[in-house]
N, C-alpha and C positions, 0 to 999 in steps of 0.2 A: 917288458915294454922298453922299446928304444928310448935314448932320448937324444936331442940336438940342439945341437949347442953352437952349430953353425949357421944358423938361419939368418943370423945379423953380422955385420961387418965385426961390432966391439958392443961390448955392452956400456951404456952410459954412466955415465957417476951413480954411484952409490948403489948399485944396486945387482944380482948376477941374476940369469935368467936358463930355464929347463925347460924345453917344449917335448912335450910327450909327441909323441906319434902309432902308429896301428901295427908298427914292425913289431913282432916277438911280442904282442901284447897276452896277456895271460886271463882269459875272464872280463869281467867287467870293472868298471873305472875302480871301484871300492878297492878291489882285489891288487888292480894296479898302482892304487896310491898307497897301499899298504908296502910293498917291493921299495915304490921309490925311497918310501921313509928309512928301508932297512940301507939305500943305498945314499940319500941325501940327506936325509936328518928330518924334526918334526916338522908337519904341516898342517896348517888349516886350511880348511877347505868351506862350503858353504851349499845349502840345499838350497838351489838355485830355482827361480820363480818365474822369471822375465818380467820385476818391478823395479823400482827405481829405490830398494832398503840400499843402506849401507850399514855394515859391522863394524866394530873397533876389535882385532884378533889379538888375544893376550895372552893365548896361550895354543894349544894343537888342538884337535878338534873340528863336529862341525858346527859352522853356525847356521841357522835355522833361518830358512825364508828371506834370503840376501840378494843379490846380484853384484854387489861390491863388496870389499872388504878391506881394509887396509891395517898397520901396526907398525910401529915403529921401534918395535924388540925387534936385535941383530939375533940374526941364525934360525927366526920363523919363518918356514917357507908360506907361502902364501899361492893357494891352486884354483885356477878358474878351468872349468870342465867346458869343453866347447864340442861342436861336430860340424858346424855350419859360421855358429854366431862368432863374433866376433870377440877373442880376448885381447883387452887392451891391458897393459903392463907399467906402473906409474912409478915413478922412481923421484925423491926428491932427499935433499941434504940431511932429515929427520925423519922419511918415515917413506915407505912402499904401496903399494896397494897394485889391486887385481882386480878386476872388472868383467862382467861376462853384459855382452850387448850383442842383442837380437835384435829384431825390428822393434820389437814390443818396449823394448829398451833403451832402445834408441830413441821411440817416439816420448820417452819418457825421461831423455835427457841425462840418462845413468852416467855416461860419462862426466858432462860437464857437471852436474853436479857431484860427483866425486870428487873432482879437481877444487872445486870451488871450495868444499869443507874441505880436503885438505889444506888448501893456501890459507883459510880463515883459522883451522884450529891450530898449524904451527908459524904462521906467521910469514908468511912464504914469499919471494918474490917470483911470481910466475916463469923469470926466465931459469930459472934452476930447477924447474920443474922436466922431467922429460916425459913422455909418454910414447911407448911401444905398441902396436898393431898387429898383432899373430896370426895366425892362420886363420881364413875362416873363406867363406864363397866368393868369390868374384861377380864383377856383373856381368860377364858375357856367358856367366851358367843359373844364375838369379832370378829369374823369371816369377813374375807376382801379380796380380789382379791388378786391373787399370785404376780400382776404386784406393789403390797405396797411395793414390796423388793426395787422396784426402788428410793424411798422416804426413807424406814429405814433400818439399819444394820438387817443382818441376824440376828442376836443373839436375837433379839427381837420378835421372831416368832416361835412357833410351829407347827407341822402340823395340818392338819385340816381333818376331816374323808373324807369333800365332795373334790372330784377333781379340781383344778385350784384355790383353795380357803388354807388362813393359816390365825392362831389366831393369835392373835395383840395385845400386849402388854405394850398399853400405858402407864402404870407408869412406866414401865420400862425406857421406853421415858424418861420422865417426871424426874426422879432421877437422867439419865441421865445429863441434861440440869441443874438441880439444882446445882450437885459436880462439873462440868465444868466452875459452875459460882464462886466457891472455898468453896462451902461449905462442911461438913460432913456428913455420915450419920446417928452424934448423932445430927443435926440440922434437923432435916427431919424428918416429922412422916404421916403417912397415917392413916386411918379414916379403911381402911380397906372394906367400905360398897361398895357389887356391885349392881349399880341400878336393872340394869338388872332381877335379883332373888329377892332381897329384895323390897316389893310389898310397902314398905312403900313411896316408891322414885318413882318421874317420871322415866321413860326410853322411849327417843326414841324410837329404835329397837324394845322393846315386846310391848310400843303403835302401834306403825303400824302395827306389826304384828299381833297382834288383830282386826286391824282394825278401834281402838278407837282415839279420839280425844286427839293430840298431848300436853302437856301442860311441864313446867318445872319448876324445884324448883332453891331459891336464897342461896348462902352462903356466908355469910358476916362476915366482919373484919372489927373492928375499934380499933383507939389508944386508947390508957386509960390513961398515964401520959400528965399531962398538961408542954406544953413545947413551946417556941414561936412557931411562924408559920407563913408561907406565909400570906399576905395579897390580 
C-alpha cells in the first residue's frame, strides 16, 4: 500500500500524518496495517462501529467498539480505516487522536466530542488544538434520502437531480462540530481528496456500485515530541 504524505501543504504542530491509499494495496486493511507497521513503527487501530465511544491508546493493538481514539505516547501511531467516512486527524501540544465519522457519527457528534474530552482531560486551550479532514466523499457524489433532513440542518444539503433524494455535505458537518468545540478555521485544514472520483482511494459507493470487492484505506497520526505519558 502506498502512502501520501503530500495531501497537505505541512503538517501542523505536534503531530506527522500517513494517508494510506488503494495504490499497491495488498489484501485487505488488516494485511495492510500489518506492512505499514514493518515500515512506520507500532499502531493502534480500532474495530470501528459508527458510535460516538472513545479509547485512550496505550499501547499497539486493537481497541474494540471505538470510532475515536486518542494517546498521548510519542511514536504510537494511531489508524482510522475509512472508504467514504470521513477521517479527521486531531493534533494538540499533549496528545493526538484519530476519529472515523460517518453519518452515523457525525449525527452522534464523534468529533466534537472528542475535542471536548481532549481539551477537558489535558487542559487545553482550544486554539492549539488543530484538526485535519482526510479523505472521504464529497457532496456532489453523496446522494442520501430526503428523510437525512431529520439527522442534519438544512444548510447542509443541496438538491439532488433524482426525486426524494438531496446531497449531503459531510465536512460541512464535520467543521461544523470542530468550531463548536472552540476551534478556528485557521486550525482546520482538509486534504480536499474525494474518494469517490479520485480512483487512487477506496470508496465504498463506486465499490459497490461496480460491484467490486469492498476494501478500505488507513490514515494515521502520531505524536512526534517526546513528552511524559501515561503508563
Amino acid at each position: 500500500m502506498q502512502i501520501l504524505n503530500d495531501l497537505l501543504p505541512a503538517s501542523p504542530p505536534h503531530g506527522e500524518y500517513a494517508f494510506g491509499t488503494a495504490l499497491d494495496a495488498k489484501g485487505d486493511i488488516e494485511t495492510n496495517l500489518r506492512l505499514l507497521t514493518e515500515k512506520l513503527g507500532p499502531i493502534a487501530q480500532m474495530r470501528q462501529v459508527h458510535g460516538d465511544t472513545i479509547q485512550y491508546a496505550s499501547k499497539p493493538g486493537v481497541y474494540q467498539e471505538a470510532d475515536a481514539i486518542f494517546t498521548d505516547h510519542p511514536e504510537l501511531w494511531l489508524a482510522v480505516k475509512t472508504a467514504d467516512c470521513l477521517p479527521v486527524l486531531i493534533t494538540t501540544p499533549y496528545a493526538v487522536a484519530a476519529v472515523h465519522a460517518g453519518w452515523r457519527g457525525l449525527q452522534k457528534n464523534i468529533i466534537g466530542k472528542t475535542l471536548n474530552l481532549m481539551i477537558d482531560e489535558f487542559n487545553l486551550d482550544p486554539t492549539k488544538v488543530f484538526a485535519t479532514i482526510g479523505p472521504h466523499i464529497r457532496q456532489h457524489n453523496y446522494e442520501v434520502d430526503d428523510n437525512f433532513t431529520n439527522y442534519f440542518d438544512d444548510k447542509f444539503f443541496r438538491p439532488s437531480k433524482n426525486e426524494g433524494h438531496l446531497m449531503l455535505d459531510l465536512g460541512a458537518v464535520a467543521r461544523q462540530q470542530i468550531r463548536e468545540a472552540g476551534l478556528t478555521d485557521l486550525s482546520i485544514t482538509d486534504c480536499g481528496v474525494d474518494t469517490y472520483s479520485d480512483e487512487r482511494f477506496f470508496s465504498y459507493r463506486r465499490l459497490s456500485q461496480k460491484g467490486l470487492p469492498i476494501n478500505v484505506q488507513p490514515s494515521l497520526i502520531k505524536r512526534v515530541e517526546n513528552i511524559t505519558y501515561r503508563s
